[in-house]
C-alpha positions in Angstrom: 27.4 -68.2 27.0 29.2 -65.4 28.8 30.1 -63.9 25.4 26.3 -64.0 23.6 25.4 -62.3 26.3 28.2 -60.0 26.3 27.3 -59.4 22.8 23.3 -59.4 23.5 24.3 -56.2 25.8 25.8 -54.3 23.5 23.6 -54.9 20.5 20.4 -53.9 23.3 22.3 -50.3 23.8 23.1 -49.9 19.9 19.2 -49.9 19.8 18.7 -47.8 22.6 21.5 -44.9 21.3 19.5 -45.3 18.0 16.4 -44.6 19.2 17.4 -41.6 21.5 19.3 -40.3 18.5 16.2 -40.6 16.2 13.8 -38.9 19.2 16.4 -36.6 19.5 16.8 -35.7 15.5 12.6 -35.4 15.5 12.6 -33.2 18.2 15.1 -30.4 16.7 13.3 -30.8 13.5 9.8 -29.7 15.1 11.7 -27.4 16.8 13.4 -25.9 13.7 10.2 -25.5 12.0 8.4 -24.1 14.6 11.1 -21.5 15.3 10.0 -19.5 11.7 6.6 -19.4 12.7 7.2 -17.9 16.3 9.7 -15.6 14.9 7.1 -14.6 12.3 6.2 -11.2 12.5 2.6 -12.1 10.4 0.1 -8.8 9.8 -3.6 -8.8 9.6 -4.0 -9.8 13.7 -6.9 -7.9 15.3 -5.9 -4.2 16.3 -2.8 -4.2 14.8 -2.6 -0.8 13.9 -0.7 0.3 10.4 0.9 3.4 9.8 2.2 3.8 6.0 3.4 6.1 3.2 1.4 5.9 0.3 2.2 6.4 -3.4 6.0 7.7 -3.0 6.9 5.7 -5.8 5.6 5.0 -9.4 4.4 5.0 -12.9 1.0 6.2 -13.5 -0.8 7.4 -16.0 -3.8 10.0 -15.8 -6.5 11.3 -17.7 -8.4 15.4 -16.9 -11.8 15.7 -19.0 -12.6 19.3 -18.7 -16.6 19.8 -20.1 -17.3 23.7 -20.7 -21.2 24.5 -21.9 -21.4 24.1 -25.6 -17.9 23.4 -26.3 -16.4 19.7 -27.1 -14.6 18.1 -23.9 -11.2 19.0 -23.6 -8.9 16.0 -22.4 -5.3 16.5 -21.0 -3.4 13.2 -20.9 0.1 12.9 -18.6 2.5 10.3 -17.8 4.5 10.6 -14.5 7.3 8.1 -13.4 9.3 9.4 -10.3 9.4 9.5 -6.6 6.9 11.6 -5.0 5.0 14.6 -6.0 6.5 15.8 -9.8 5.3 19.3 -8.2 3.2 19.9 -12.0 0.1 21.8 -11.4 -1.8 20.2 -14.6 -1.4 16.5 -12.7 -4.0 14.4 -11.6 -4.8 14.8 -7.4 -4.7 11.1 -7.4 -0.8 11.0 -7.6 -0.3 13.2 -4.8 1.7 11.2 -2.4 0.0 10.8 1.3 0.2 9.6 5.1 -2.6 6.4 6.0 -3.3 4.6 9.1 -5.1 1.6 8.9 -6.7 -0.6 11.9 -7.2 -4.1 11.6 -10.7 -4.5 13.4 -11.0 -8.3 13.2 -8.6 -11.0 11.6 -7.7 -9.7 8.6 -10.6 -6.7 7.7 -9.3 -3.5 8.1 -10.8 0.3 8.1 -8.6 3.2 7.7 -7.8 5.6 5.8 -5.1 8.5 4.0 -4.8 12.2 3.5 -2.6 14.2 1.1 -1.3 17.4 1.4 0.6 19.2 -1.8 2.0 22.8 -2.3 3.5 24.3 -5.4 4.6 27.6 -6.2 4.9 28.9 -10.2 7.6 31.5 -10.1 8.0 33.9 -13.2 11.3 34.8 -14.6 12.5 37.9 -12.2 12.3 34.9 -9.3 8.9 36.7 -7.9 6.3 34.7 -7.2 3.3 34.5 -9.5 1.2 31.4 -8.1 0.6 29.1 -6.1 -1.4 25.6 -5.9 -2.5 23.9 -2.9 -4.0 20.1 -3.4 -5.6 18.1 -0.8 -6.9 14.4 -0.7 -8.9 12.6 2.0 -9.6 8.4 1.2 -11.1 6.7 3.6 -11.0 3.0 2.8 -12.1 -0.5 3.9 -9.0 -3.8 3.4 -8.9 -7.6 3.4 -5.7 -9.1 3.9 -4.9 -12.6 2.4 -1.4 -14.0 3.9 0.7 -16.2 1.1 3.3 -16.9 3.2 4.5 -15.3 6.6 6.4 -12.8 4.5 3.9 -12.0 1.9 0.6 -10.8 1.9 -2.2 -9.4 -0.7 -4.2 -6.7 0.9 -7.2 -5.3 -1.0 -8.4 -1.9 -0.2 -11.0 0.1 -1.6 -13.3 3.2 -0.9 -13.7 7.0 -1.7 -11.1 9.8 -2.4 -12.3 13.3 -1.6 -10.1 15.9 -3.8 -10.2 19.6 -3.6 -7.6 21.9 -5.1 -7.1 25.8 -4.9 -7.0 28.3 -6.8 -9.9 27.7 -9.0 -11.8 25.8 -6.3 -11.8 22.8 -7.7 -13.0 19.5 -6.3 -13.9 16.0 -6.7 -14.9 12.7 -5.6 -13.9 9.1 -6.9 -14.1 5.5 -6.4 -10.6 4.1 -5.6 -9.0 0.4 -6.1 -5.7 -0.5 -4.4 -5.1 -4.4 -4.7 -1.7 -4.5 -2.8 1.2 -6.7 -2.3 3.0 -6.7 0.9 6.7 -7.9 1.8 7.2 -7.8 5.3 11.5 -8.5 5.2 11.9 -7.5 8.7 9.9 -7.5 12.0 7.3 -4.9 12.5 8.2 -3.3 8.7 6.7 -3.8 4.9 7.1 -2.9 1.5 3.7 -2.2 -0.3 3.7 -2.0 -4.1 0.8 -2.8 -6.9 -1.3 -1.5 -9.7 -4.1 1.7 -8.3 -7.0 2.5 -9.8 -8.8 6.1 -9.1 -12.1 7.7 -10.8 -14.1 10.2 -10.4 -17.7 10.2 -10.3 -18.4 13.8 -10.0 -16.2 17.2 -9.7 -15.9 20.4 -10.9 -13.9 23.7 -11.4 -14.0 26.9 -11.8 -13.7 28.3 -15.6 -14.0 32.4 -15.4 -17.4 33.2 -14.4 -19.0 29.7 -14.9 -18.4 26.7 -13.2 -17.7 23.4 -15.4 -17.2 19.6 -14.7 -13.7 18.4 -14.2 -13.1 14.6 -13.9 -10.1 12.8 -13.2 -9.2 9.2 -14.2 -6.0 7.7 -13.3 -4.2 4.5 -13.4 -1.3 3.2 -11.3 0.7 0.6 -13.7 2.9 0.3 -9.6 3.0 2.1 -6.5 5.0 1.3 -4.3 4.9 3.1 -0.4 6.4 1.5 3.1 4.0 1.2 6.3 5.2 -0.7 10.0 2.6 -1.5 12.6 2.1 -2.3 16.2 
């Protein structure tokens, strides 16, 4: 009798070490798969503020309809692969590269916008300088943010780009497309890349003593910028 229940002992704190053991494996795995989640770093809260550099990088290609009175359009067509601003004064306004802050006004919608500055000067051979080409772009825009995982996000943005370059007081205004991707590989800091879309709707330029329609119409096969937020 002594030794059934000797045994009866030991077999009631085998079940009790199991069970502790099996509350205690449960516990570290709720507690391991919570632990991504509060160190996720997720974007799209409300007034999380995004500061970015847009366009650094990329292939793009871009299309300059010039109409003069009486005359057939003349079309220019580039290609431009590179980092930043190529510094080409024939280039579409749309690949200038620019500065955008962004404000995420409720879960996920955000308002914002960017601005581009450019400057290039045309020397002659003699190292004197002949010209000189100033470009600016304003685009505000509105976002919606879809997080994929707490690393990844698609963020479309939309709105209008305001163009104006000098000399030759040219100007324009466009629709603009940017459905983005977003990496976020460490806290508080993203990689943006995907395909742009930019056209004009109206512009012109001066041509001699007339003043002609210019449009632009450009497509980003990638850009890719950085942004961080608080």
């Amino acid at each position: 009798m002594k030794q059934l229940s000797l045994a009866s002992g030991v077999e009631v704190r085998k079940i009790q070490l199991m069970k502790n053991t099996l509350v205690a494996a449960a516990c570290g795995l709720i507690g391991f798969a919570a632990a991504p989640e509060a160190r996720a770093q997720t974007l799209g809260k409300p007034l999380d503020v995004v500061f970015s550099g847009d366009r650094l990088f990329g292939v793009s290609f871009s299309k300059q309809i010039t109409g003069r009175p009486g005359q057939p359009d003349d079309v220019f067509d580039s290609t431009r692969i590179g980092f930043g601003w190529s510094g080409r004064t024939n280039i579409s306004p749309y690949e200038v590269p620019r500065a955008a802050v962004d404000v995420f006004v409720t879960e996920q919608l955000s308002l914002g916008g960017s601005l581009g500055f450019a400057n290039v000067s045309m020397d002659d051979n003699d190292g004197r300088r002949s010209s000189s080409t100033e470009s600016i772009v304003f685009a505000p825009r509105v976002g919606y943010l879809w997080p994929i995982s707490t690393a990844f996000s698609f963020w479309l943005r939309g709105g209008f780009t305001y163009h104006s370059t000098d000399p030759g007081n040219e100007n324009g205004l466009g629709l603009t497309a940017e459905p983005t991707f977003v990496l976020t590989p460490a806290e508080h800091f993203g990689i943006v890349f995907g395909p742009t879309l930019d056209v004009d709707f109206s512009g012109a330029v001066d041509s001699g003593p007339n003043r002609v329609m210019r449009h632009y119409q450009t497509i980003g096969l990638i850009q890719v910028g950085i942004l961080g937020w608080l």
